[in-house]
N, C-alpha and C positions, 0 to 999 in steps of 0.2 A: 540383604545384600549391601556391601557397607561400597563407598567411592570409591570407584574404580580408577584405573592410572588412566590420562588422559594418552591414547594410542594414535588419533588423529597427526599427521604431521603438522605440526606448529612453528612458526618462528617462538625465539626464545622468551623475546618480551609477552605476548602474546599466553605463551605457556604458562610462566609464572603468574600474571593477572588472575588466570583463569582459576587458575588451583588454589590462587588465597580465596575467592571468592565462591569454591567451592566449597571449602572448609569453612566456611562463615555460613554458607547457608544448610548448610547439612547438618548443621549445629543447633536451626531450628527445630522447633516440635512441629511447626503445619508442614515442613515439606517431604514430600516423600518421594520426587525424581527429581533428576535433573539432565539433560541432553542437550549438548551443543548441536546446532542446525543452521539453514543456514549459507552464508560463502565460503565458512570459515569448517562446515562440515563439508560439503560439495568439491571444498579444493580451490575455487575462482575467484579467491577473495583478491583483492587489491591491499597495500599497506593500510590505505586508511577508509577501510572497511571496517562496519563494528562488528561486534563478537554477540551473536544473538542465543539466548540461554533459553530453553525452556522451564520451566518448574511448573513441577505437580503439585498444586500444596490443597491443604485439607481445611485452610482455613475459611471463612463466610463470605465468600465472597460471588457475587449474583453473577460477573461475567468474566471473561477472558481479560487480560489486560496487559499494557506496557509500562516498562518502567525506565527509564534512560540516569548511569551510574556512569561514572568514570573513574577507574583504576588503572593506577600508574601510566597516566596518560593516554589508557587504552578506553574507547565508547564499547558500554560494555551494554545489550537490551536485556532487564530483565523479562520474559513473557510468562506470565501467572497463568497458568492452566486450573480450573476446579476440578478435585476430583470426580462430583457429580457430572462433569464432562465426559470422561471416558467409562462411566459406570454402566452407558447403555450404549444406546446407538452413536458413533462416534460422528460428530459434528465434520460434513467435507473441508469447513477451513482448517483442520486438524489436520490433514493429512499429510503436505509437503512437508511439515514440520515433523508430525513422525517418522516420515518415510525417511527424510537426512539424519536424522536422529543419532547422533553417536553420544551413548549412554553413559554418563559421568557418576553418578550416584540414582540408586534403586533399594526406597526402603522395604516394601515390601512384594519387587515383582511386580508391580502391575504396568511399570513404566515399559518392562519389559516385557510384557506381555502382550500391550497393546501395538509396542512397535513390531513385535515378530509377527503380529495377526495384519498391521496395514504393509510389510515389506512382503506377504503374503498379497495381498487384493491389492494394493495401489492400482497398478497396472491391468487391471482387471476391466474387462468390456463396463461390469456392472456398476463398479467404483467411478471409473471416469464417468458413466454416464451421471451418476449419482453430483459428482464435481460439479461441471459440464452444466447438468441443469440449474446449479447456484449461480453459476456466472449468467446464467441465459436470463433467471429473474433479476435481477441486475442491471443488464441490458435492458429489458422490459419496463423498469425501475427509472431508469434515465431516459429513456426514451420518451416513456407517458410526461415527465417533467420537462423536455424537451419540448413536446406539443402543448402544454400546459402553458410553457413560458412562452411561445410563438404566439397563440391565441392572445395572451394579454398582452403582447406587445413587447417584452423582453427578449429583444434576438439576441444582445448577449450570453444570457443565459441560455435559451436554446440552442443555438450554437455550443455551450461549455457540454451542458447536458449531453446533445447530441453525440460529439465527440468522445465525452464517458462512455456512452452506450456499444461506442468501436471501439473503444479499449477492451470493455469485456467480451465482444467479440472476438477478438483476437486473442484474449485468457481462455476460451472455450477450445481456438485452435490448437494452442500453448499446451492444454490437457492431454487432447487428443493425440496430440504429437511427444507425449510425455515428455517434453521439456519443462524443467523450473519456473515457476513466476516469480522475477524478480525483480526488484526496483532501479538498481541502477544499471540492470543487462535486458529491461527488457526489448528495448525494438533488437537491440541483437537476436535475442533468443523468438522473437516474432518474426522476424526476416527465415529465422530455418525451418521455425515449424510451420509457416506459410509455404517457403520452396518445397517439403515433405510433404507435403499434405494437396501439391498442386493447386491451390492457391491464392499465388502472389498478388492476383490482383486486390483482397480484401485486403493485404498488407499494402499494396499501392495507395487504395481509397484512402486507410487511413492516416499516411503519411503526407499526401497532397492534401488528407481536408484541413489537419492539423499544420499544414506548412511544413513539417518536420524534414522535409527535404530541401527546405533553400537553409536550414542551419547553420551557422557557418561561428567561429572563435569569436567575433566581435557579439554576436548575437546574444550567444551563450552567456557571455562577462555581465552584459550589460544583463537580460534575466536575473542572473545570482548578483550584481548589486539589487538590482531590485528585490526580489527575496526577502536579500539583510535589510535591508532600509523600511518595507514593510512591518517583516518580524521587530523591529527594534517598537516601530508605532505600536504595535498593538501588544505588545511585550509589557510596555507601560500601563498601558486598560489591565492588562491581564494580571500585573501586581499590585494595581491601586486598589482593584476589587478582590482582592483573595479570600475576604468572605463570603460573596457570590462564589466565586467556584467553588467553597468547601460544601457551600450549601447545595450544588447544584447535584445531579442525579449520579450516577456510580460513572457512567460511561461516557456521560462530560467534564466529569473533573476529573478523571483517570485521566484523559485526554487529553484535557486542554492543561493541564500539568506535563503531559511529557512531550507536547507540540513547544508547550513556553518554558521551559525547562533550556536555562542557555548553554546547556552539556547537548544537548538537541542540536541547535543554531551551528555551533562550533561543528558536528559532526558532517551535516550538509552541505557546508561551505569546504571543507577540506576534503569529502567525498565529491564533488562536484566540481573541485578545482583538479584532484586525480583525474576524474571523466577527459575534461577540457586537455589536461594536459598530453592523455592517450589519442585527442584528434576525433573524438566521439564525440562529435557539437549533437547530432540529433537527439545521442543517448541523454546529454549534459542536461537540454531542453525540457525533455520528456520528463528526465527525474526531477528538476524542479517545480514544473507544473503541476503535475501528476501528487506531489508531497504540501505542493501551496491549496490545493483545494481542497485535503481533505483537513488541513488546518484552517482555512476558511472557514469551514460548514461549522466548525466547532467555534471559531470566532464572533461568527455570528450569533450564535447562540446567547452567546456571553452579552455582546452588545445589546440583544432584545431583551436582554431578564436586565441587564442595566436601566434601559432605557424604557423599563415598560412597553415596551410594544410587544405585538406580535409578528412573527416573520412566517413569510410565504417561502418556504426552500424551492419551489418549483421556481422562482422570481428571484434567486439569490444575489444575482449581480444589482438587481438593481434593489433588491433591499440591505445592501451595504450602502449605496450611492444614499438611501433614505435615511441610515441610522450614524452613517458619519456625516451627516450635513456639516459640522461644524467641523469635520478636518477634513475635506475632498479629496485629499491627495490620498486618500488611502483607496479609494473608490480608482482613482483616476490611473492611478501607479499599478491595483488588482487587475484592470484592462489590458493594460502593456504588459505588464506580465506574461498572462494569459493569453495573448496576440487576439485582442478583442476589440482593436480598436476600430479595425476596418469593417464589422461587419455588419449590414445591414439586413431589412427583410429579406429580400432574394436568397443571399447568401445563407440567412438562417433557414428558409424554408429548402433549400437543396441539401445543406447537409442531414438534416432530419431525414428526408426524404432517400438519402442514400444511407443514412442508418439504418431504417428501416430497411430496404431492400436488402441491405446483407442479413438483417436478423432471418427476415423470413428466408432467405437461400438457407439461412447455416439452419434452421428447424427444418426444411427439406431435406439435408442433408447429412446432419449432424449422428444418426443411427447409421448410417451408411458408409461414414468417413471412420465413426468406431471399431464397428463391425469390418471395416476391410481392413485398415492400419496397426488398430489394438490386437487383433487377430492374427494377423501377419508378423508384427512386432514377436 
């Protein structure tokens, strides 16, 4: 099947980008699809939304991955799929990706073959549940770290954790309610499939445990300097040692290349100044946090293969505070960020505490909210 005409509606700039950059990579021998997905497949992109690409490619590579380009001024994601990805059982983070999927180049069928089989089951009792349960070990994932870092004394952390752990709570209702997971719509898109799904209050929990409801424009700015001022500190670690990253394992230095990658920097700050400027301070919040942690966790990493140590990820706040001794302000500024400044024991043991109580509702209920919704639907 040779590249097909891009039929999505496009802006013009948009359009043009996309089609040299299909012609460039269609040109290679490892790749064999390609599928725009996405905001930009969905329809609800904003101007300075990036253009997220699938590829299928056939080359050796152990995991999934990201790659952050810029053409003609457009943020453009590469996302590297293996073909031994879709050769058997299709991985559930595959799926929103297939399912938007609008098919740009198909070397041999199979790109189209596996979208026609997931626009077949996405929406499927068994699929969602299949999702559904990713997100639920996830939660269980955070959570255990959450108690982990309470026990030794880290309530920042348990506090972060815990709060991750109600994010994928609310990705499990997101499923259920087959709305998109997306990063910079998602308490939008959690407010309706919480109204749908009756509810609101697991969306209440989680906007009052996170503050996300006193948000406000001033709040928001001051975040995304923090962000950039961050990113620039560890920007410098991150290119003083570009040996360690090359050396480091497939999925940290895939990573921490396309977190420290300043085509990255620049797309955050102009995605998140568009948020701000729609009056969407929660959403603005959310997408900076929620994008700081998981560059974090890969920061970190960096800093303990520097510095020799070993890091406790259940303890992550405060084994930053350990491994930046000598710059504090990196420690001190990941707090504010993060709105961690105020929280003590109390505080960290009640949000756990209602983490948990939503997980065990949503496994009481989560076969019953399928079965009635996904059925209905």
């Amino acid at each position: 099947m040779a590249a097909a005409n891009i039929t999505v509606r496009l802006p013009e700039k948009v359009r043009r980008a996309l089609e040299k950059i299909v012609r460039e990579l269609t040109a290679r021998e490892d790749v064999y699809g390609l599928g725009l997905f996405g905001s930009w497949s969905r329809g609800d992109a904003a101007a300075t939304s990036d253009v997220d690409l699938l590829i299928l490619t056939k080359s050796d590579i152990p995991e999934e991955y990201v790659e952050r380009i810029v053409a003609d001024g457009l943020m453009i994601d590469l996302n590297f799929i293996p073909m031994k990805w879709v050769q058997g059982p299709l991985p559930s983070e595959l799926d929103q990706k297939l399912f938007e999927a609008q098919i740009l180049y198909d070397r041999d069928w199979t790109l189209t073959n596996i979208k026609m089989l997931m626009v077949k089951t996405y929406s499927s009792p068994e699929r969602v549940d299949i999702r559904t349960n990713a997100h639920a070990v996830e939660a269980d994932i955070h959570l255990s770290r959450a108690t982990s870092a309470l026990s030794k004394g880290d309530n920042l952390s348990a506090w972060l954790f815990a709060s991750t752990a109600l994010e994928n709570v609310l990705k499990i209702l997101l499923e259920i309610a087959l709305q998109p997971i997306s990063s910079s719509h998602f308490i939008e898109k959690a407010e309706a499939a919480t109204e749908k799904l009756g509810l609101r209050e697991v969306f209440a929990d989680y906007m009052e445990t996170t503050g996300l409801y006193a948000a406000n424009k001033s709040l928001a700015e001051e975040k995304m300097r923090l962000f950039k001022s961050l990113w620039d500190e560890m920007y410098i670690t991150v290119k003083q040692n570009s040996q360690t990253v090359e050396k480091a394992h497939f999925m940290a230095k895939t990573r921490l290349k396309y977190y420290f990658n300043p085509a990255f920097m620049q797309g955050v700050i102009l995605r998140t100044t568009s948020i701000i400027n729609a009056e969407n301070y929660a959403e603005a919040v959310h997408y900076l946090e929620s994008t700081f942690i998981t560059m974090l966790e890969n920061y970190a990493w960096l800093k303990s293969s520097i510095e020799k140590q070993p890091i406790d990820y259940t303890t992550l706040v405060h084994s930053i505070e350990t491994l930046e001794r000598a710059n504090p302000k990196i420690h001190q500024d990941t707090a504010k960020l993060l709105g961690l400044a105020n929280i003590d024991k109390t505080r960290a043991h009640i949000i756990v505490e209602r983490a948990k109580k939503d997980m065990v509702r949503l496994r009481k209920e989560k076969k019953h909210l399928i079965k009635t919704h996904i059925l209905k639907s």
